[in-house]
VOTI-693315 format. One record per residue: x, y, z of N, C-alpha, C, O in turn; residue in three letters. Coordinates in steps of 0.02 Angstrom, whole numbers, plus 50000, padded with zeros to 5 digits. Example, Ala and Ser with C-alpha at 12.3 -4.5 7.8 and 13.67 -1.06 7.14 Angstrom:
506604971650390506154977550390506604983550390507124983450423Ala;506424988850354506844994750357506455000250394506705005750402Ser;
//
This chain:
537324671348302537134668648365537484672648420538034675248411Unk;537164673048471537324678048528537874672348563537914666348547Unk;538184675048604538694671048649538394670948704537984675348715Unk;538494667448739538194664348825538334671748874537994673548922Unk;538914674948848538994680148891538484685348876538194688348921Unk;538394686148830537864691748781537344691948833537174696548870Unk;537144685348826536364681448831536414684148910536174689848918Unk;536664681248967536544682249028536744690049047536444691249100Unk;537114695549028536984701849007536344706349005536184711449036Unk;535984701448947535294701448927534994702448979534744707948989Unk;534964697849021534214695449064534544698749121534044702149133Unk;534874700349157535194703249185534774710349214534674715049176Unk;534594710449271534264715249287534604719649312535064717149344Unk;534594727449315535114729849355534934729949423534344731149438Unk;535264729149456535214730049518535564735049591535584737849536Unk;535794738249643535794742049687535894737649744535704731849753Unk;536114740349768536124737949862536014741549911536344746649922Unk;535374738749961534824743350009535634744550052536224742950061Unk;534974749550066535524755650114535474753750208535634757850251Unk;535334750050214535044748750287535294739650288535494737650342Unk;535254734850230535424729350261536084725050213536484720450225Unk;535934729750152536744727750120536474721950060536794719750012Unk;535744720450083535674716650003535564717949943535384723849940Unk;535584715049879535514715149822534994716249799534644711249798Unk;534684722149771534064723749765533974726749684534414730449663Unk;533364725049641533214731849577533174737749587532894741149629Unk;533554739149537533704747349525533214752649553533274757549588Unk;532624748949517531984753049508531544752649574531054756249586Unk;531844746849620531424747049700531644753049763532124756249786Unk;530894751649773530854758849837530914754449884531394755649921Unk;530654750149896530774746849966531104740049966530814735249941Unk;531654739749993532114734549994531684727549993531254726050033Unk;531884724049944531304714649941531604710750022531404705850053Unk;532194715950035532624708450086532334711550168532074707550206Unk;532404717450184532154719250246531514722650253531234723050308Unk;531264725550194530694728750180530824739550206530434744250214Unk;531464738750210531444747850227531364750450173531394746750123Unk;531244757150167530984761850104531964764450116532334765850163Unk;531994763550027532774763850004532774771649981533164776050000Unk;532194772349930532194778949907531494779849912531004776149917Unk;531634787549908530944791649911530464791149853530704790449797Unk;529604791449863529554791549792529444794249762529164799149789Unk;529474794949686529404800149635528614804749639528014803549633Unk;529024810049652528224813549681527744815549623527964819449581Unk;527004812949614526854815549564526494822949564526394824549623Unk;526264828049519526034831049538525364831749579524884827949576Unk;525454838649627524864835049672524374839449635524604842049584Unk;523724840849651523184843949637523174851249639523744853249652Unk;522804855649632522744862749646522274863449691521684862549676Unk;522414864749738521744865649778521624871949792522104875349810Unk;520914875049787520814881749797520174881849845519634879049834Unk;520394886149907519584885349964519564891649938520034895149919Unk;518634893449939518444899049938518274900449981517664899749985Unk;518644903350048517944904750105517954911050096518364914950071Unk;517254911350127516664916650117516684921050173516454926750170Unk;516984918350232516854919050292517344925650311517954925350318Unk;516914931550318517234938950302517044939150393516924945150401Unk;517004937650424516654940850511517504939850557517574941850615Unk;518014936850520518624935150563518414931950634518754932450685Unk;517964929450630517824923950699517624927650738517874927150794Unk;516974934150728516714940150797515994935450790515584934650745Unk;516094932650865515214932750882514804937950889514934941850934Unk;514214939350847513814944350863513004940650870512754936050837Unk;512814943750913512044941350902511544944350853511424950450850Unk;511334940850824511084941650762510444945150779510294950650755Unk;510084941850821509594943750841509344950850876508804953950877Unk;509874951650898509854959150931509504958551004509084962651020Unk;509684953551045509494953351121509004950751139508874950251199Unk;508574948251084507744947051083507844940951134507544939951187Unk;508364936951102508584928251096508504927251173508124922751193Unk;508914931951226509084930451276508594930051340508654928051398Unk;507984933651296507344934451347507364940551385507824944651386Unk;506844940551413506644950051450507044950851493507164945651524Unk;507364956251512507834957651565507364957651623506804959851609Unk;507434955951680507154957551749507694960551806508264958351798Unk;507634963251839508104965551887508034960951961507514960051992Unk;508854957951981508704953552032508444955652105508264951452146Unk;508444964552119508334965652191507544964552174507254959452192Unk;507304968352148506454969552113506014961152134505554959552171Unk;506354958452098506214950952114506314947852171505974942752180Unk;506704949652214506824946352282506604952252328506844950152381Unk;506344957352341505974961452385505234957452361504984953452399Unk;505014958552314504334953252289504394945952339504004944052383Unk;505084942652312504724935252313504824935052418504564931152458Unk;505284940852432505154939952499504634941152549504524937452598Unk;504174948852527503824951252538502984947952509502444948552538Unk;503064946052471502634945152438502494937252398502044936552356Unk;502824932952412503154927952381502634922452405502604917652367Unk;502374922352439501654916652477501004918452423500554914252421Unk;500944924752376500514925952345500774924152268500364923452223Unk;501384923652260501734923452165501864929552160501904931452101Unk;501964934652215502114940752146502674941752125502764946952094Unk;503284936752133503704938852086503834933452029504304933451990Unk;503134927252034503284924951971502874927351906502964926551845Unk;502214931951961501814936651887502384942951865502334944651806Unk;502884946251902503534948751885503844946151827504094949651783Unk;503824939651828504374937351795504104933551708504374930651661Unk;503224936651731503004934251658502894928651675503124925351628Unk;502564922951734502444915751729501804916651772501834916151833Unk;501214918051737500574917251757500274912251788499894913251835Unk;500424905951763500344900051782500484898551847500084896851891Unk;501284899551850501644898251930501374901951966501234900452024Unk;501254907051944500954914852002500434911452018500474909652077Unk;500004909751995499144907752008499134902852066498874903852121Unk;499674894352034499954890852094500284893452168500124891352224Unk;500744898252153500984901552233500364904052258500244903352318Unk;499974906752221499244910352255498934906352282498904906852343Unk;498564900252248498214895852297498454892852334498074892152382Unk;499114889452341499494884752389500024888752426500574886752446Unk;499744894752431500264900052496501094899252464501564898452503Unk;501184899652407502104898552405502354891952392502944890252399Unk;501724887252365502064880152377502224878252443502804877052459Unk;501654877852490501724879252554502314880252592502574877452640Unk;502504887152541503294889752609503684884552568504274886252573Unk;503654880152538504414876752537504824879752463505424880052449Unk;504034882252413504404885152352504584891652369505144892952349Unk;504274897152403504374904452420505064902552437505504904852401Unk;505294898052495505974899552519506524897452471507074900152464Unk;506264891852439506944890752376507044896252309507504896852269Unk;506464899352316506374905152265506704909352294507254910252268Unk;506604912152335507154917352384507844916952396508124922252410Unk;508244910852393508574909552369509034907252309509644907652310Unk;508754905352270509004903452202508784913452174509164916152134Unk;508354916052194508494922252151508974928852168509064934052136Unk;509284926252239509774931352258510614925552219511174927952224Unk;510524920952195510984918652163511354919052087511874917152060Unk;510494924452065510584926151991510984931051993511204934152041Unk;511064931551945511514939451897511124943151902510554941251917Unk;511274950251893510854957751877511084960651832511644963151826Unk;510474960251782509904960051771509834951151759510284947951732Unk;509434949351774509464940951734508824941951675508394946351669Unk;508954936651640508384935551577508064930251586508334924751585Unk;507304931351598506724927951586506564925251521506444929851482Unk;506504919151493506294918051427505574918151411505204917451459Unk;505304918751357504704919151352504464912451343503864911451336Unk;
//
């Protein structure tokens, strides 16, 4: 027969004392039962292998793929504004610019009677040179 001392020995858990509040805690706990702080770190398991394959050989250079097509026809901005000034009550610098449609409209309605010729005359001395027309 075991003795009483044996016995409570036995059951006897080991125990530690958290590092932050001074209580009595199992050996085997990470986070203190009495204040809840993390006592010890935990056992790290191994992590994964991770392997990226990128593909991606260009080191981050934008190029256009397209080769200039994308950006639409170059037009030149004086070309266009001697037109839309001179000539701008008739469309000729929106048949310039490749817009048949609009040209036809400035033709019959004089420019959008004067009110589109003059905003055209303006908004096209505001472009870049050369600017691009899209198709």
């Amino acid at each position: 027969m075991e003795t009483q001392n044996e016995q409570n020995t036995a059951n006897q858990v080991k125990t530690k004392f958290c590092k932050h509040c001074g209580a009595k805690i199992p050996e085997a706990a990470i986070i203190c039962t009495a204040c809840g702080c993390q006592v010890e770190e935990m056992k790290s398991q191994e992590q994964p292998n991770i392997v990226i394959n990128n593909a991606n050989t260009n080191s981050n250079v934008n190029t256009n793929q397209i080769g200039g097509m994308y950006m639409g026809r170059p037009r030149n901005k004086w070309v266009a504004f001697l037109l839309c000034f001179f000539l701008g009550y008739l469309g000729a610098h929106k048949f310039y610019e490749g817009k048949a449609g609009m040209g036809i409209l400035y033709l019959f309605t004089v420019g959008l009677f004067g009110i589109g010729w003059f905003i055209d005359c303006i908004s096209i001395l505001c472009k870049a040179n050369p600017y691009y027309v899209k198709y």
